[in-house]
C-alpha positions in Angstrom: 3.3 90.0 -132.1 0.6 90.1 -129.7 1.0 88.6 -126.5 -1.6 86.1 -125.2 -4.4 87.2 -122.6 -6.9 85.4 -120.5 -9.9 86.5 -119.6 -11.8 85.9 -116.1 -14.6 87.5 -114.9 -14.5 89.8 -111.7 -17.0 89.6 -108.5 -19.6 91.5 -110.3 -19.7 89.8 -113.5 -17.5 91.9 -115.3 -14.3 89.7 -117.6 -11.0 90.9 -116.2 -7.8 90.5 -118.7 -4.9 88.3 -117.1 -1.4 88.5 -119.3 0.5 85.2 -118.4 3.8 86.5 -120.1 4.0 89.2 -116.9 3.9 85.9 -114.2 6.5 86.0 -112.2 7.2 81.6 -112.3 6.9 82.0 -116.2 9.2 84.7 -116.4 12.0 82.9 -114.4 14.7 81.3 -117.1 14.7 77.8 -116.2 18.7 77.0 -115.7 20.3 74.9 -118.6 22.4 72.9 -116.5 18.8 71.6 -114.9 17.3 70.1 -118.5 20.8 68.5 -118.9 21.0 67.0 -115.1 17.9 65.3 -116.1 18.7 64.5 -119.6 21.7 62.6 -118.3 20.0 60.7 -115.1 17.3 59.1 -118.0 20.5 58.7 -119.6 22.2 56.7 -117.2 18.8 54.7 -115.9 18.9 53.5 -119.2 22.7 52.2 -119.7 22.1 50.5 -116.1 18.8 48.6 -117.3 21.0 47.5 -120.7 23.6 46.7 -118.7 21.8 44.9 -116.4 19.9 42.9 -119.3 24.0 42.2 -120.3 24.9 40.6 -117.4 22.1 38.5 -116.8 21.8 37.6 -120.5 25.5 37.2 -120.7 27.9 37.5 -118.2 25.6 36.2 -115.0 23.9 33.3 -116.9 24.8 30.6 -115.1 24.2 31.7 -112.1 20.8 32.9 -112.6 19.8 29.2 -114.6 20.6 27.4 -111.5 18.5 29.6 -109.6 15.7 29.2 -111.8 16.4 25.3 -111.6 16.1 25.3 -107.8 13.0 26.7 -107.5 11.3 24.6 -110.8 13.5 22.0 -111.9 14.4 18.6 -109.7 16.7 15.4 -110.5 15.1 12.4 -109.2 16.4 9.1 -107.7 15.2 6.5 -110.0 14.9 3.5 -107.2 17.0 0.6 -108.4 15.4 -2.7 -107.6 16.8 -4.6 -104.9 17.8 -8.6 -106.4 16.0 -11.5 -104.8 17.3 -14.0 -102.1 16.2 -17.4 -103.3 16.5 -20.8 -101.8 19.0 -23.7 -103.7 15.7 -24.6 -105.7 14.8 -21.0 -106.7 12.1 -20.3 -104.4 11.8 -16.8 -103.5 12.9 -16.3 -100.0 13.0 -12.1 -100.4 12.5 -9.5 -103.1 11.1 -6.0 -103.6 7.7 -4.7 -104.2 6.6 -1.6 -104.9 3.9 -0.1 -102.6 2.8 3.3 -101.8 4.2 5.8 -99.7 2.2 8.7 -98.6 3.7 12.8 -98.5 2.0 16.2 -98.3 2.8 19.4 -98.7 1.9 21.3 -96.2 1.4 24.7 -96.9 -1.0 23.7 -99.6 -2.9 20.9 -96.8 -6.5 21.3 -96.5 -8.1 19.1 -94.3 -11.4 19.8 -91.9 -11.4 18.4 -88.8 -13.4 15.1 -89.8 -11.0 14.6 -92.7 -7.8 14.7 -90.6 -9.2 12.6 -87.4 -9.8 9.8 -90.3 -6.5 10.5 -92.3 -4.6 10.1 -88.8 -6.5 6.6 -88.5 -5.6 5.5 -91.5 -1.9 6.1 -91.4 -2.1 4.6 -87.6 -1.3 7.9 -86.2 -2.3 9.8 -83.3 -3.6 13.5 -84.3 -1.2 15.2 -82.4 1.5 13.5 -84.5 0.1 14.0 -87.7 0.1 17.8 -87.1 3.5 17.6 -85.5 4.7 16.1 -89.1 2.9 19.0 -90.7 5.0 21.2 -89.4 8.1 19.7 -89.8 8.2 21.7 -93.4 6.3 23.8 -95.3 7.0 21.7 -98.9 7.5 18.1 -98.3 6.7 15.9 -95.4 6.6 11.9 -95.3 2.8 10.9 -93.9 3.2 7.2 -94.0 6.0 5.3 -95.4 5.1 2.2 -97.4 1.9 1.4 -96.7 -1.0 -1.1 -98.5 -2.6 -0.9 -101.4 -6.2 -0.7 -99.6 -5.6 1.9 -97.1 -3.5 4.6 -99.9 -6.8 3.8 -102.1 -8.8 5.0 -98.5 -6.9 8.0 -98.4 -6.8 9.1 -101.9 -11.0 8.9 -101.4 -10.8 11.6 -98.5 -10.0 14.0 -101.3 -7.7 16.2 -99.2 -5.9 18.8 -101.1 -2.1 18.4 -100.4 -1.9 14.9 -100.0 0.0 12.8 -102.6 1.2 9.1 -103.3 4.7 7.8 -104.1 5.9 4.4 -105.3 8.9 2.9 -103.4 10.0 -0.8 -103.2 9.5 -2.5 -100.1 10.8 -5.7 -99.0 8.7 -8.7 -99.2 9.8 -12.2 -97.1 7.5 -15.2 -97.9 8.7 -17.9 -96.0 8.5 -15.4 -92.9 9.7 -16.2 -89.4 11.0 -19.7 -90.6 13.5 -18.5 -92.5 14.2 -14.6 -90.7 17.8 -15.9 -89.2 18.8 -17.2 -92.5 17.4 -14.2 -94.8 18.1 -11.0 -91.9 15.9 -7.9 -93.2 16.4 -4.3 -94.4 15.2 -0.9 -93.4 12.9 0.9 -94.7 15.5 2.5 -96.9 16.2 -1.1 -98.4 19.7 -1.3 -96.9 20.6 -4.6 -95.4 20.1 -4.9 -91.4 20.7 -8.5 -90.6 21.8 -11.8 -92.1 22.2 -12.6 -95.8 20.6 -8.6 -96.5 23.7 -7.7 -94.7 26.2 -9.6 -95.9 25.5 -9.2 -99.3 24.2 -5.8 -99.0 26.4 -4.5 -101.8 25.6 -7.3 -104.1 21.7 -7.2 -103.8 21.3 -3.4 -103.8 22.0 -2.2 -107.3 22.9 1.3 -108.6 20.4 4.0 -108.5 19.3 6.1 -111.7 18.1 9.7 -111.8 16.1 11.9 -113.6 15.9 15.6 -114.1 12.3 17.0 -114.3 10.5 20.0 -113.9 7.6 20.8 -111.2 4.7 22.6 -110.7 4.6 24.3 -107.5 1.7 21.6 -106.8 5.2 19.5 -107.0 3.6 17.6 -110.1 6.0 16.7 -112.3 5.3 18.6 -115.8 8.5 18.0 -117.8 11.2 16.1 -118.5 14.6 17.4 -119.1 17.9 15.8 -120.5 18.5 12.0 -120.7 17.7 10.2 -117.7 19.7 7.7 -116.2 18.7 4.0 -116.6 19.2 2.4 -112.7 21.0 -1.3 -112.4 18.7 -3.7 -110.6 20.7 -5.5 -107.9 22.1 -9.3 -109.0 20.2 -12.4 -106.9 21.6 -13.9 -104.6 21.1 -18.1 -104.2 21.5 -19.7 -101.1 22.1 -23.1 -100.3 19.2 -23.8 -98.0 16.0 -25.5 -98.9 13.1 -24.2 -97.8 11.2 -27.0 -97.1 13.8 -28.4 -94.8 13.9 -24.8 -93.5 10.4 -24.4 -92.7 10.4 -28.0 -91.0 13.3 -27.7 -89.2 11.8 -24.7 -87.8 8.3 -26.6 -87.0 10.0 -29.3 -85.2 13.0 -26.9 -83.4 9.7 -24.7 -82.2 7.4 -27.7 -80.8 10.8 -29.0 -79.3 11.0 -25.5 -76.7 7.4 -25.4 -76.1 6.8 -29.0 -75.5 9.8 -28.3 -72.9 8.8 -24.8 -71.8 12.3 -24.2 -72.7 14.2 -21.2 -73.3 15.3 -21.8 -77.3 16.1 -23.8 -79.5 18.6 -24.6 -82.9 18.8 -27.1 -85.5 21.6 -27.2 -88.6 21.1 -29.1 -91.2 24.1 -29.9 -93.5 24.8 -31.7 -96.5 27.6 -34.2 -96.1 28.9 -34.6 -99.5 28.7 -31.0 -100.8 29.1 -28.7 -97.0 25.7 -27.1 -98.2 23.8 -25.6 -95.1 20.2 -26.8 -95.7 18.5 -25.6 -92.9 19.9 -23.2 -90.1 16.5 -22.9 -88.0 15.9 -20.7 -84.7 12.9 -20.7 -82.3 11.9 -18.1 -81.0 12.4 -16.1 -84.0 10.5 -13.0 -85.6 8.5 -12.0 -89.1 11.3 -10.1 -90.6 8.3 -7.7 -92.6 7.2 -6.7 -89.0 9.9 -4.3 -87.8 8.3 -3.3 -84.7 8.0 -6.6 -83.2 12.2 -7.4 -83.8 13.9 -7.5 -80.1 17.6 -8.3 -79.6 16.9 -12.0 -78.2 15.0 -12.6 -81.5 17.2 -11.8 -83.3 20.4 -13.1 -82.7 21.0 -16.5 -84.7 21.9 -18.9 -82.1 23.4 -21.4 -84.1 26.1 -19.1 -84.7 26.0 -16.4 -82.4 25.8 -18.7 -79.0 28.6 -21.3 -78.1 28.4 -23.3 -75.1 30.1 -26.5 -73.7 29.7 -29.3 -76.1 29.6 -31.8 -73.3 29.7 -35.4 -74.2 30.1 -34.4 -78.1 33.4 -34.5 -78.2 33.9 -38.4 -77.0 33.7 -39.9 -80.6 37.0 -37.2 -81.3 38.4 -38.6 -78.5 38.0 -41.8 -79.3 38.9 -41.3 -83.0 42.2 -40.3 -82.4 43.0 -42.9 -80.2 41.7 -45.4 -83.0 44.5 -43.4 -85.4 47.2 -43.6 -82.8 46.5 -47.2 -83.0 46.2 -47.0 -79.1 43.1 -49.4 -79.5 40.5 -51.2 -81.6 36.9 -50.9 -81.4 37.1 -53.9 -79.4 39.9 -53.8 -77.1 38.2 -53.6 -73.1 38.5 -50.5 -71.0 37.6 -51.2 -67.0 35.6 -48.4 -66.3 34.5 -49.9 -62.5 33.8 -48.4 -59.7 32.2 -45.8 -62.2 34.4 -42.8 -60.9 38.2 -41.6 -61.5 40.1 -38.9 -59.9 42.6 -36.8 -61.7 44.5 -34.0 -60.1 42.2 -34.4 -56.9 38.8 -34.3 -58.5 36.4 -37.1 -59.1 34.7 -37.9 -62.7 32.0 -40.2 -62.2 29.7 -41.8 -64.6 26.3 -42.3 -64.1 26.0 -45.3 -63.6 29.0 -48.1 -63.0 29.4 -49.9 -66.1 32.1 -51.9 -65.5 34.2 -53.2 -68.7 33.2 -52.0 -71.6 34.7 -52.0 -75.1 35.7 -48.8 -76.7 32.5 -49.2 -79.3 30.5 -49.4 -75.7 32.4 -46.1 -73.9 30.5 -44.1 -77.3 27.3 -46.0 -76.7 26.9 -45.6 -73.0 28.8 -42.2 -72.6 31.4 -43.7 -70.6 33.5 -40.2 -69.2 35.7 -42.8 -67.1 36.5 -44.7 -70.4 37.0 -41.6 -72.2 38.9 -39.8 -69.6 41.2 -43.3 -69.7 42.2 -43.1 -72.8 42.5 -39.1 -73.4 45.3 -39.4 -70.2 47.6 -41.6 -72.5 47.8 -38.7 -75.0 49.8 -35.2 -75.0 47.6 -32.2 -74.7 49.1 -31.4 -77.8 47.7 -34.2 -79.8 43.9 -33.5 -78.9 44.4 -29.8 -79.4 45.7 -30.4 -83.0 42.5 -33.0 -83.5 40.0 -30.2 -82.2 41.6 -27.1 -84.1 41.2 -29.6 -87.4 38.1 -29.8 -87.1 37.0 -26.3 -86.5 36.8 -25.8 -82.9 38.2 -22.4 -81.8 38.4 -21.4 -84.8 36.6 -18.8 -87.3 34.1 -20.2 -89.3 34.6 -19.9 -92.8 30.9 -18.8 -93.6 29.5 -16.4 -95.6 27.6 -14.8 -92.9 27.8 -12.1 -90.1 28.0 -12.7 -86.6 29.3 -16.2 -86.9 31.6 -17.0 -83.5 35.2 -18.7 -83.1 34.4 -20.2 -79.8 37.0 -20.9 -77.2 39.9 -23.5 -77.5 42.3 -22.5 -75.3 46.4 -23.1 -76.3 47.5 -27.0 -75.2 50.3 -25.5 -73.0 48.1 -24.2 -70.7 46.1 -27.7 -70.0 46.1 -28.8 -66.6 45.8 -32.6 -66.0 42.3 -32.2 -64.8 41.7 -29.7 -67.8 43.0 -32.4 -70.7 40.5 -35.2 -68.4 37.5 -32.7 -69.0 38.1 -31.4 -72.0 38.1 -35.1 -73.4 34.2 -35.3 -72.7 33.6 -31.3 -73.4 34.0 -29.6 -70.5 36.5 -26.2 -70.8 36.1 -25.6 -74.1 33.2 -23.7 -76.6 31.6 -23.9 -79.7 28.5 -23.1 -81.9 26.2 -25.9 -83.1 27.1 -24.9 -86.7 30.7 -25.3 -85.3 30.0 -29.0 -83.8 27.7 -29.9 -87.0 30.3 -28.9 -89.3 33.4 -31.1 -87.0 31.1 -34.0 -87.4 31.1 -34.1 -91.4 34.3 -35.2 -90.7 32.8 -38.7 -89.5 30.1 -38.4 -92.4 32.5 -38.0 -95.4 35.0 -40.6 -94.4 37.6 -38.8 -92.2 37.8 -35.6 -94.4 36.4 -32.0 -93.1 34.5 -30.5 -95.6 34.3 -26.8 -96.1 30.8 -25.4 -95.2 28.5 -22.9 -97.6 25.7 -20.8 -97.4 25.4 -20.5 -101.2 24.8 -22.9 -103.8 27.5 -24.5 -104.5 27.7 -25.7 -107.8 30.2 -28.0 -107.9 31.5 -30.9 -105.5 34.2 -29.2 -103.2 37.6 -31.4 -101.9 37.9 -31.8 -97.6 40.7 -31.9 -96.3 41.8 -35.1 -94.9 41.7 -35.3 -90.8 41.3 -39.1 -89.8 41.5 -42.0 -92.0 38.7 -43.7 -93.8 38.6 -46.5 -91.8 38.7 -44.5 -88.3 36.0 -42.5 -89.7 33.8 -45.6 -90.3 34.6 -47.2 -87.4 33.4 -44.0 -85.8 30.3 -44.4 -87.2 29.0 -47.8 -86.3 30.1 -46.5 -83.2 27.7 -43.8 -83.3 25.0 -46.3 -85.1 25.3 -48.1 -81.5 24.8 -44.8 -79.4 21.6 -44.1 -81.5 20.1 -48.1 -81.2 19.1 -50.3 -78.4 21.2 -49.9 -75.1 22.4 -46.2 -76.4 21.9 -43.2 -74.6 19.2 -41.7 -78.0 16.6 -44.4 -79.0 15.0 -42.3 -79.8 17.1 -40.8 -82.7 15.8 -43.5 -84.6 14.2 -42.9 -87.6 12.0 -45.4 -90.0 13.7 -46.5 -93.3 16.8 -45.0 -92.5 20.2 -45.5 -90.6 21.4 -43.1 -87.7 24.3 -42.7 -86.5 24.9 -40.0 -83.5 25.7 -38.6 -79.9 23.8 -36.9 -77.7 25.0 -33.9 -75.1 23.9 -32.4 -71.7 25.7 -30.0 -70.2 25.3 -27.9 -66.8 25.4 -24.1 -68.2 28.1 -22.4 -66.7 27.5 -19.1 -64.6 30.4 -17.3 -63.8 33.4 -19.7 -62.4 30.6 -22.4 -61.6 27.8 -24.4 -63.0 24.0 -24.0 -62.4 21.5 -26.7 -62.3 20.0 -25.0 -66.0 20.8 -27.1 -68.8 21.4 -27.4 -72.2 20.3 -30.6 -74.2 21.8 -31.2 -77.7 21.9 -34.2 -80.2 24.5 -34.0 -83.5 24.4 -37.1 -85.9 24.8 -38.8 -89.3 22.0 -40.5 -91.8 21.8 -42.9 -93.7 25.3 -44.6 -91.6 25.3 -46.4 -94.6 26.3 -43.9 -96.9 25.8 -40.4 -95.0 24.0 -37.4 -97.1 23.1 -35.3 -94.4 24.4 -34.1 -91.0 21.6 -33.2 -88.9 22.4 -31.0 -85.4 20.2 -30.1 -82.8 20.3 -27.9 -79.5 17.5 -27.1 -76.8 18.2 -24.4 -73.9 17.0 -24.6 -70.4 14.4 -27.1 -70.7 12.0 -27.9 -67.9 11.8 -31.2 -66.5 13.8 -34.1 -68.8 16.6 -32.5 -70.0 18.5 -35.1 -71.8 20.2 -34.5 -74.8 18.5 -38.4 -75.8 15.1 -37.6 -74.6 14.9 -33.9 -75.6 17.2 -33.3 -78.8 17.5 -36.6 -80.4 13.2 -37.1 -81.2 14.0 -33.4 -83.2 16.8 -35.1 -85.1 14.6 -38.2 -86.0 12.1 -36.0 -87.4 14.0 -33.7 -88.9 16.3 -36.4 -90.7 13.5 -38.7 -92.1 11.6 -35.7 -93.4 15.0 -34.3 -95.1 16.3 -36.9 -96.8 12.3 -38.0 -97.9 13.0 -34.5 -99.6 16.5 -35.3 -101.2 15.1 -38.5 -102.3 17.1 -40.6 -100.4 16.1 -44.0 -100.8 16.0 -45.9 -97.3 18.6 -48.2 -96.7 16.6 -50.5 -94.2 13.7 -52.7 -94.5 10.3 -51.2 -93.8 8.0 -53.5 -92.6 4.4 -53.1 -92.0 3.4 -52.3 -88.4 7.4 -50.9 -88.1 7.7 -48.5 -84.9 10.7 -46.8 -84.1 12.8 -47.8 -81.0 11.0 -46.2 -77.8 12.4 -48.1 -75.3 14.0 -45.6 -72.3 17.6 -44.5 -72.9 20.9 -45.5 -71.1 21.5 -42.2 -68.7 23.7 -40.1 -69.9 27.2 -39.4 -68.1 27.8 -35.7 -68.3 
């Protein structure tokens, strides 16, 4: 066989013959072990990729699905709407909206100058902090959380890449600051903050749902995967308050304080059949959809939350249980000449000397001698037992939070000159729901009825703490404080019958009392046949400070407009020309 040849041509043109066979690389025997070596490592590179494909087909699956489903797929919270609050006639008081909320991603932002300087403006942000939320994250960022329909339309018109809209529910309060004690608010997140939102967080905020989708890396939802998860939609909640009286209650409460240039103010209104709150009203108050304006003061519901000395109040007790001991009659004569009486060293005075008056007349004029009188024939025990019946230092049974016990302190302790003060309200605390809910027991004929901040659907039993006819006799007692020669004229109201007693008490600083005051008025309409019981309380005003001139004008108002609303029909003679008693008031003995 003839062995190949090559042929290449020499320097001067010539072919020179070049045998390949005789090259010493060619001619080297390549080692077998070599072909095999590499034979086996394709081999091997081979059973590693199957095997690999094995365990991530097979054996690693799960692992390498979850992985997958972290970076595409994404279960979503499906919101659950939060239930309404709605007033005893179904008047929406709060309930959920849904309003957009503005996000970004930020790695995919685009924004010139111009376009962020006006974005920033929209959301109500200063630049620097709109950058500083851009770089909180490179995926997901909040912008602006629940803002109005106008300004996300204004934003999606900039056209910045990046910038996106999602739908959350956000609280919505019509009846605003008139009813922001009674209702409380949530946070942004819809849980309940304050008031009824609190207290019946659980009940108005529903189960979530959730859905499992998959995303773009835009974060665009492209697919749904599995069965979602339907949410439950919280349950409404229905109070007893009207909010009519509310919002009027709230007029009157708010022109009372700045009228007075006083500090604040509180009325309670309470039905005196059923133990329904109607109206708890506070002034100053706060819009409870305005979460930046909300400050500590504002928001505490002072006619639960602030208990003071009831002051001249707590006469008609006093004089109630003396009526059930049989001690007296509304007729039998007290001296309460020279005016003054000392107990224990100290000196109680009345304003004025009155001389004898009947025990109808120590209620009318405010007598603290005549009360003091008669509280001194009685154990300490006795008029502790009276005041715990009817709810003073003790925890009110309302579905609300914050509501205070107030201060009652055990009989065994009373001094002689304690028992003489406490008798006209001195020594002892309460809350003006507390003293509007001890006086139902004069409004539904000697029984204490339980109070309710929620419908109540069906009548409810008191329980028994005076007799019916101690309770009535009580009454035209009160009728008398609220007329002619009373210390409240002006408590009267036009068509109707009042019954009531007014309250001014120094404010106590410390172990003494300062010359700041606190006027109050709690009382009964029609006297008649009582439907409502109407309290009201005015701190620190400036100049008059009687409970008669200050508190009791609030409580005409507020009771002729309230039962006008129950329909109520008047129970006195309306004559043309009629104008309610304005004649000045007996001073008050405090």
């Amino acid at each position: 066989m003839t062995r190949p040849r090559a042929r290449a041509r020499n320097g001067t043109g010539g072919v020179r013959s070049l045998d390949y066979a005789t090259s010493p690389l060619l001619a080297s025997k390549t080692p077998p072990w070599r072909s095999r070596f590499i034979v086996a490592l394709v081999g091997l590179a081979f059973i590693g990729l199957i095997g690999r494909a094995v365990y991530i087909q097979l054996i690693g699956t799960d692992f390498y699905q979850k992985e997958g489903e972290k970076r595409f797929t994404h279960t979503l919270q499906v919101q659950a709407s939060r239930g309404r609050v709605l007033d005893r006639n179904g008047v929406v008081l709060a309930s959920s909206v849904a309003t957009p909320s503005v996000w970004a991603i930020p790695k995919d932002f685009d924004a010139d100058a111009r376009q962020r300087r006006e974005l920033a403006r929209l959301l109500r942000l200063k630049p620097a902090e709109l950058e500083e939320r851009l770089s909180r994250s490179r995926n997901f960022v909040w912008l602006a959380r629940q803002v109005d329909e106008p300004i996300w339309d204004a934003v999606k018109a900039l056209g910045i890449k990046g910038v996106y809209e999602q739908r959350e529910y956000k609280r919505s309060y019509p009846e605003g600051e008139a009813a922001a004690h009674v209702v409380g608010f949530t946070n942004i997140e819809e849980a309940g903050q304050e008031g009824i939102e609190l207290r019946f967080d659980g009940t108005l905020r529903g189960v979530a749902g959730s859905r499992t989708v998959v995303r773009d890396r835009l974060g665009r939802v492209v697919e749904d995967i599995g069965d979602a998860v339907e949410p439950t939609d919280g349950r409404d909640v229905q109070l007893s308050i009207d909010s009519k009286v509310q919002f009027f209650a709230y007029q009157r409460v708010r022109e009372a304080v700045v009228a007075h240039r006083a500090k604040a103010g509180s009325a309670v209104v309470l039905d005196a059949r059923s133990g329904e709150v109607l109206a708890l009203a506070n002034y100053p108050g706060y819009d409870p959809a305005q979460r930046q304006s909300m400050s500590g003061a504002k928001l505490r519901n002072r006619a639960l939350t602030d208990v003071f000395e009831p002051g001249s109040t707590m006469k008609p007790f006093v004089i109630a249980l003396a009526l059930e001991k049989k001690m007296v009659r509304p007729d039998t004569p007290i001296q309460t000449a020279p005016g003054r009486i000392v107990v224990s060293g100290r000196t109680i005075s009345d304003a004025h000397a009155n001389g004898v008056l009947t025990v109808a007349q120590v209620v009318q004029k405010s007598s603290n001698v005549g009360t003091v009188k008669l509280a001194m024939q009685m154990q300490p025990r006795e008029m502790w037992e009276l005041y715990s019946q009817v709810g003073f230092g003790q925890k009110p049974q309302i579905d609300f939070p914050g509501a205070v016990t107030g201060r009652l302190r055990p009989y065994k302790s009373w001094r002689p000159i304690e028992q003489a003060t406490m008798s006209y309200g001195y020594g002892l605390s309460t809350s003006l729901l507390q003293l509007a809910h001890a006086y139902t027991v004069f409004a539904h004929d000697g029984e204490l009825v339980p109070i309710t901040l929620l419908r109540r659907q069906a009548a409810t039993q008191g329980q028994r703490v005076v007799s019916q006819s101690t309770a009535r006799a009580v009454r035209e007692m009160l009728r008398m404080a609220a007329g002619p020669g009373g210390t409240a004229p002006k408590a009267q109201t036009v068509g109707y019958s009042v019954g009531g007693k007014t309250g001014t008490a120094r404010k106590q600083e410390g172990k003494g009392y300062t010359n700041r005051y606190r006027a109050w008025f709690v009382g009964v309409a029609p006297v008649t046949d009582p439907r409502i019981v109407v309290a009201v309380m005015v701190d620190e005003p400036t100049g008059v400070y009687y409970g008669g001139e200050v508190a009791a004008p609030v409580f005409s108002q507020v009771v002729q407009q309230t039962l006008r609303m129950l329909g109520v029909q008047p129970d006195l003679e309306v004559k043309p020309g009629y104008v309610t008693q304005t004649e000045p008031a007996e001073p008050e003995s405090f």
